[in-house]
C-alpha positions as CSV (number, residue, x, y, z in Angstrom):
1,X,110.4,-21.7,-31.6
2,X,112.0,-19.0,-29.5
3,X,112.7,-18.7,-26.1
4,X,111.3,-15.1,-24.0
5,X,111.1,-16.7,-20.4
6,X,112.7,-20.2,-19.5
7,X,113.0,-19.4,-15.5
8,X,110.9,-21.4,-12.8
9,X,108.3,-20.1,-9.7
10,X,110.4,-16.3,-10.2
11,X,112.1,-14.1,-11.7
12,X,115.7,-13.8,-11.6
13,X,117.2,-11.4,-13.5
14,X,120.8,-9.8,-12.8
15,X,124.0,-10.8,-13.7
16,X,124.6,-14.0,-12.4
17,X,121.4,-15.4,-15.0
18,X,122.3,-13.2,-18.1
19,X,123.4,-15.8,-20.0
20,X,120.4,-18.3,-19.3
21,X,117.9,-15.4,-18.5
22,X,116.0,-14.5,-15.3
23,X,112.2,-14.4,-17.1
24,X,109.7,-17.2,-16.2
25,X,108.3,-19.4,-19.0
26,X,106.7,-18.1,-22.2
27,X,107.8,-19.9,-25.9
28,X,106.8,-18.0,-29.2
29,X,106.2,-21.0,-31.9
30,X,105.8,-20.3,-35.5
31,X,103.9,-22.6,-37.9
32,X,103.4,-21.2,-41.4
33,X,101.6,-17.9,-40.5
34,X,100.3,-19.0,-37.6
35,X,101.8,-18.1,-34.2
36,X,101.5,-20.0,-30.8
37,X,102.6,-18.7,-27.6
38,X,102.6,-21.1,-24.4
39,X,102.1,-19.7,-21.3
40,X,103.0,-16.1,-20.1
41,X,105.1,-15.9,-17.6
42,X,107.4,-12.2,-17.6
43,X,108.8,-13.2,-20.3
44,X,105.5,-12.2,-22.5
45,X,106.1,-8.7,-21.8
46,X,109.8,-8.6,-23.9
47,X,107.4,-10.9,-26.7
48,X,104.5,-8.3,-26.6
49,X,106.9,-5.6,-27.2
50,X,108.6,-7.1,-30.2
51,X,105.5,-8.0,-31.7
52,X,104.1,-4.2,-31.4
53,X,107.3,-3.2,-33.0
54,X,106.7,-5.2,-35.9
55,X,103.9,-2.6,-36.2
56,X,101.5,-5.0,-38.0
57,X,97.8,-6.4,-36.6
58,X,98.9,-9.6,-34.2
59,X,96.9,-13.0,-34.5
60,X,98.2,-15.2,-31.5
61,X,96.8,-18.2,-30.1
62,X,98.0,-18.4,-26.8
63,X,98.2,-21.6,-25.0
64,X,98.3,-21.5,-20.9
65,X,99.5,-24.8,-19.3
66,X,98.2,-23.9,-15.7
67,X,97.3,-21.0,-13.5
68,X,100.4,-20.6,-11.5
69,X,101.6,-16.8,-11.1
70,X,105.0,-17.6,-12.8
71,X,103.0,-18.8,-15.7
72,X,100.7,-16.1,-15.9
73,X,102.4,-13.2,-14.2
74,X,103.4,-11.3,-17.9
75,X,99.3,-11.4,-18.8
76,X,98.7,-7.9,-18.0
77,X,101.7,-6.4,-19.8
78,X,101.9,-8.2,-23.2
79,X,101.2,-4.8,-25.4
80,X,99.5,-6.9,-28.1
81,X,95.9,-7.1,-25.5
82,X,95.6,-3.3,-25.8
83,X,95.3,-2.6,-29.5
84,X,91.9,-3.5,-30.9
85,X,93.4,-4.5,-34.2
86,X,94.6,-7.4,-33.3
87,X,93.2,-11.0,-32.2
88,X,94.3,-13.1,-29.4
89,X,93.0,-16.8,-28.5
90,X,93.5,-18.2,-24.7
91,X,93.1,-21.6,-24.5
92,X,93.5,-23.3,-21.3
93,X,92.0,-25.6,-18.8
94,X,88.7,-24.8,-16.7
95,X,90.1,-25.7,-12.8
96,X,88.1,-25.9,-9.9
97,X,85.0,-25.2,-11.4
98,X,85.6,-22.1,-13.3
99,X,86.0,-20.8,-16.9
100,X,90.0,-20.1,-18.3
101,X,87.9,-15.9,-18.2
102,X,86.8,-16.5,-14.9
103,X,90.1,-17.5,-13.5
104,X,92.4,-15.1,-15.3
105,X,90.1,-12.5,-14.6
106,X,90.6,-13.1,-10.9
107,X,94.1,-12.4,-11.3
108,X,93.5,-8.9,-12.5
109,X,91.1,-7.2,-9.3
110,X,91.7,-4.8,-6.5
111,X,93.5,-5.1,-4.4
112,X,96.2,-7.1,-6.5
113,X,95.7,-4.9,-9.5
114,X,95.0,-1.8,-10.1
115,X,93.2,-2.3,-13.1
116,X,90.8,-5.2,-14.7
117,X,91.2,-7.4,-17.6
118,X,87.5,-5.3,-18.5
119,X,88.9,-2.0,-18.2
120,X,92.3,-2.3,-20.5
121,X,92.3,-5.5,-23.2
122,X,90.5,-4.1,-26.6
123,X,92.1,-6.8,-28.5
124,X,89.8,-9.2,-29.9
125,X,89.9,-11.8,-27.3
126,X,88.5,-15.0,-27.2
127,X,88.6,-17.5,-24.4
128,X,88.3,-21.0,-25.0
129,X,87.8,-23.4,-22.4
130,X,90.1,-26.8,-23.2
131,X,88.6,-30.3,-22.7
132,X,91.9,-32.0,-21.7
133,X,92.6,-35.1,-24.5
134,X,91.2,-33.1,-27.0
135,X,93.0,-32.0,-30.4
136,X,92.9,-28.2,-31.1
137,X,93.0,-27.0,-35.0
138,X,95.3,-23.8,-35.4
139,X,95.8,-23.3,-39.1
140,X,97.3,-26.2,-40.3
141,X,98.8,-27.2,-37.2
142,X,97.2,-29.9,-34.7
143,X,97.6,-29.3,-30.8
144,X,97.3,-32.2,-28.5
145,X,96.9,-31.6,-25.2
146,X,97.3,-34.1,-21.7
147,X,96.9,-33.4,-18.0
148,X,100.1,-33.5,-16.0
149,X,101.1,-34.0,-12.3
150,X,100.9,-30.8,-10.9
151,X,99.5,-29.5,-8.1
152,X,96.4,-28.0,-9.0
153,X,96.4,-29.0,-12.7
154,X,98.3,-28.5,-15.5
155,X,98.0,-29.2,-19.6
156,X,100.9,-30.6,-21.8
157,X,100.5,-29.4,-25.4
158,X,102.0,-31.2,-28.7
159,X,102.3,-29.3,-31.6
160,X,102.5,-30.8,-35.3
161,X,102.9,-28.6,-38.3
162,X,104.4,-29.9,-41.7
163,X,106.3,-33.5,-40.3
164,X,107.3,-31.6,-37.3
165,X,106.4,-31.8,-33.6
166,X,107.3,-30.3,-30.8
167,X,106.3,-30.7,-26.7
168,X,105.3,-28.8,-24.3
169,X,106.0,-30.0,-20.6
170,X,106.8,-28.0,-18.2
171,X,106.2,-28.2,-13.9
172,X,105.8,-32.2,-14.4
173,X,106.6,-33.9,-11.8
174,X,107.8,-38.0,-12.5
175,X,106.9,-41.0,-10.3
176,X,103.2,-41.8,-11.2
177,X,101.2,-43.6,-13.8
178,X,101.0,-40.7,-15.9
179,X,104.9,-40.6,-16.7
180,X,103.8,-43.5,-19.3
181,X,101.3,-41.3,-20.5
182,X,103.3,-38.4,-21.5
183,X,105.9,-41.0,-23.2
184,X,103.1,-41.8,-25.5
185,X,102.2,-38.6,-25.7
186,X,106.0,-37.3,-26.9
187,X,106.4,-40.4,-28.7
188,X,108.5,-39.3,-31.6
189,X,108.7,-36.2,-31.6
190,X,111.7,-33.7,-32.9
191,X,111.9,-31.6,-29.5
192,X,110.8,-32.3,-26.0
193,X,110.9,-29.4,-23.6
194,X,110.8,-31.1,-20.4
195,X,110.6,-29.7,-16.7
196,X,113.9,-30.1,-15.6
197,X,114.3,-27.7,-12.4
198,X,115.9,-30.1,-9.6
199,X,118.7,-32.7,-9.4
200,X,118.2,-36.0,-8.1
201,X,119.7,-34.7,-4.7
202,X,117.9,-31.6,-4.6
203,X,115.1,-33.8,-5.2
204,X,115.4,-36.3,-2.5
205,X,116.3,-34.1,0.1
206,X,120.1,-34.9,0.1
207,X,121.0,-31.3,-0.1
208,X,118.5,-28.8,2.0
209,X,114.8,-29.5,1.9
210,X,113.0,-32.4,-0.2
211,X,111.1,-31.4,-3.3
212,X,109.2,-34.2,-3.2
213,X,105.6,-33.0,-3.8
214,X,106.1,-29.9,-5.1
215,X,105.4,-30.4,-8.6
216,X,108.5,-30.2,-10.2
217,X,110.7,-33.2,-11.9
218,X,114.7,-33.3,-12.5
219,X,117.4,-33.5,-15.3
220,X,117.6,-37.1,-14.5
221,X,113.9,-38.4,-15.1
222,X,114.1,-35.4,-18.2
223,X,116.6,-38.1,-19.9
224,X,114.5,-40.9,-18.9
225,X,111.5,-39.4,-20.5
226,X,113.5,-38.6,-23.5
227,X,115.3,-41.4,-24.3
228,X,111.6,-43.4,-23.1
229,X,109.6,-41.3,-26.1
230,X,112.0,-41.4,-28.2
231,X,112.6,-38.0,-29.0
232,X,115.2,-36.3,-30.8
233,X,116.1,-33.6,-28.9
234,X,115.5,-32.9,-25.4
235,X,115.2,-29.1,-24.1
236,X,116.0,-28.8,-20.2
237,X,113.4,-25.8,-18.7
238,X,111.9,-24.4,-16.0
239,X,115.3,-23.8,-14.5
240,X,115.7,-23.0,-10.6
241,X,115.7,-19.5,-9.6
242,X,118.9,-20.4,-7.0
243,X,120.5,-21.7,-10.4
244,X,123.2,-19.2,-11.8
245,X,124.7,-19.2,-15.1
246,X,127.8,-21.2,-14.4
247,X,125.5,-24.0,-12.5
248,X,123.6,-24.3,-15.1
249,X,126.9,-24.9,-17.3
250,X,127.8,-27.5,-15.0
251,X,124.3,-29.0,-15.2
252,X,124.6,-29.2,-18.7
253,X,127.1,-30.6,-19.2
254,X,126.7,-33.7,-16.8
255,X,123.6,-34.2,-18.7
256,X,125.4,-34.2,-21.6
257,X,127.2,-37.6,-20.5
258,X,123.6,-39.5,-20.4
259,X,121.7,-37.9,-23.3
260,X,124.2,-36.1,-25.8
261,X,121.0,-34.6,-27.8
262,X,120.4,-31.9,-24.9
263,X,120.1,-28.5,-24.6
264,X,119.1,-26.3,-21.8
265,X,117.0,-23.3,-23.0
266,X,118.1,-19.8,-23.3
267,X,116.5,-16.3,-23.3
268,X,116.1,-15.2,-27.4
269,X,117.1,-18.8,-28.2
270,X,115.9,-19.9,-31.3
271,X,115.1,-23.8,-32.7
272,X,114.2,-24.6,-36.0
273,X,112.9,-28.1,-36.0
């Protein structure tokens, strides 16, 4: 898997975040021949363009966790949706009562836009609507998917491909009944890429405003999910916008002192699992 956008709720590029990067979430996953994308945040657009370079036809099924603009914002610039040679799959959750096209087409309309999703993809697109618990085929991988707590909705995915797993949860916030749900669900598995945005006190309110609510879970209950699934290596993501490169150093490292088998995610970072 590689790393294009690991930031949370926006951007923040510049040279305080060059190390870490400044791009919201999007992970490129290669299984085999097959190639899985989750979410597209900005960082889609640096993904898109190294694809197009590759200059060969694209086949991506691309995986969106929830509707959020952070999550979706790099949509409309990944180059691979305007070349009819190649084929894209979106899977993601129907919310509120309408379809994954409905509600990705509504981010794509005057006087937002400029331009519709109808007037500029001529990549074979498909949309398909994701019953939440269900297993999705791709290739000879399996993706599993679960609903998180998020405002609004949002889908973890588990991939499995050749004895390998990997999961997918970011903007999960702990504290409810579904925390044991997503323990089963990452039981075991090689990599856990876990929402990790706030400390404890950032968290609680002990330094500025509570988070509390907001969706969002910390590097402290990331540990506790990790070492609660038993999973071999935890990935710390979504990282906070106000979070420079040298905090996120610090961060690391006093994670480090609970769960040694952590990482926190980087731009162009690669994991082979």
């Amino acid at each position: 898997m590689r790393f294009w956008g690991v930031r949370g709720s926006i951007p923040a590029p510049g040279p305080a975040t060059k190390r870490y990067g400044g791009n919201t979430p999007c992970v490129e996953v290669r299984c085999g021949d097959e190639l899985l994308i989750f979410d597209l945040g900005s960082g889609a657009r640096g993904l898109g363009d190294a694809l197009v370079a590759t200059r060969k036809p694209v086949k991506a099924s691309i995986f969106i966790s929830h509707y959020h603009y952070d999550h979706l914002q790099g949509l409309p610039f990944f180059s691979p949706m305007f070349n009819p040679a190649n084929d894209v799959t979106l899977y993601g959750s129907p919310r509120d009562g309408k379809s994954l096209k409905q509600i990705l087409a509504g981010q794509m309309v005057h006087p937002y836009f400029p331009v519709t999703a109808e007037d500029v993809f001529r990549t074979r697109l498909a949309y398909r609507d994701v019953v939440v618990g269900e297993d999705i085929p791709v290739g000879k991988a399996t993706v599993r998917t679960l609903e998180l707590n998020h405002p609004g909705g949002n889908v973890g995915y588990r991939v499995d491909f050749g004895g390998r797993s990997l999961v997918y949860a970011t903007d999960v916030e702990h504290g409810t009944a579904l925390d044991a749900k997503l323990f089963d669900f990452a039981r075991g598995a090689d990599a856990l890429i876990y929402d990790s945005m706030y400390t404890e006190d950032e968290y609680r309110g002990r330094t500025g405003p509570a988070r509390t609510g907001w969706g969002h879970s910390t590097w402290e209950a990331a540990v506790r999910a990790a070492d609660a699934s038993e999973v071999k290596q935890l990935v710390l993501f979504h990282h906070d916008p106000g979070r420079d490169d040298a905090s996120m150093d610090k961060l690391l490292r006093e994670v480090r002192k609970h769960r040694k088998a952590t990482i926190a995610a980087k731009e162009a970072m690669v994991i082979e699992l």
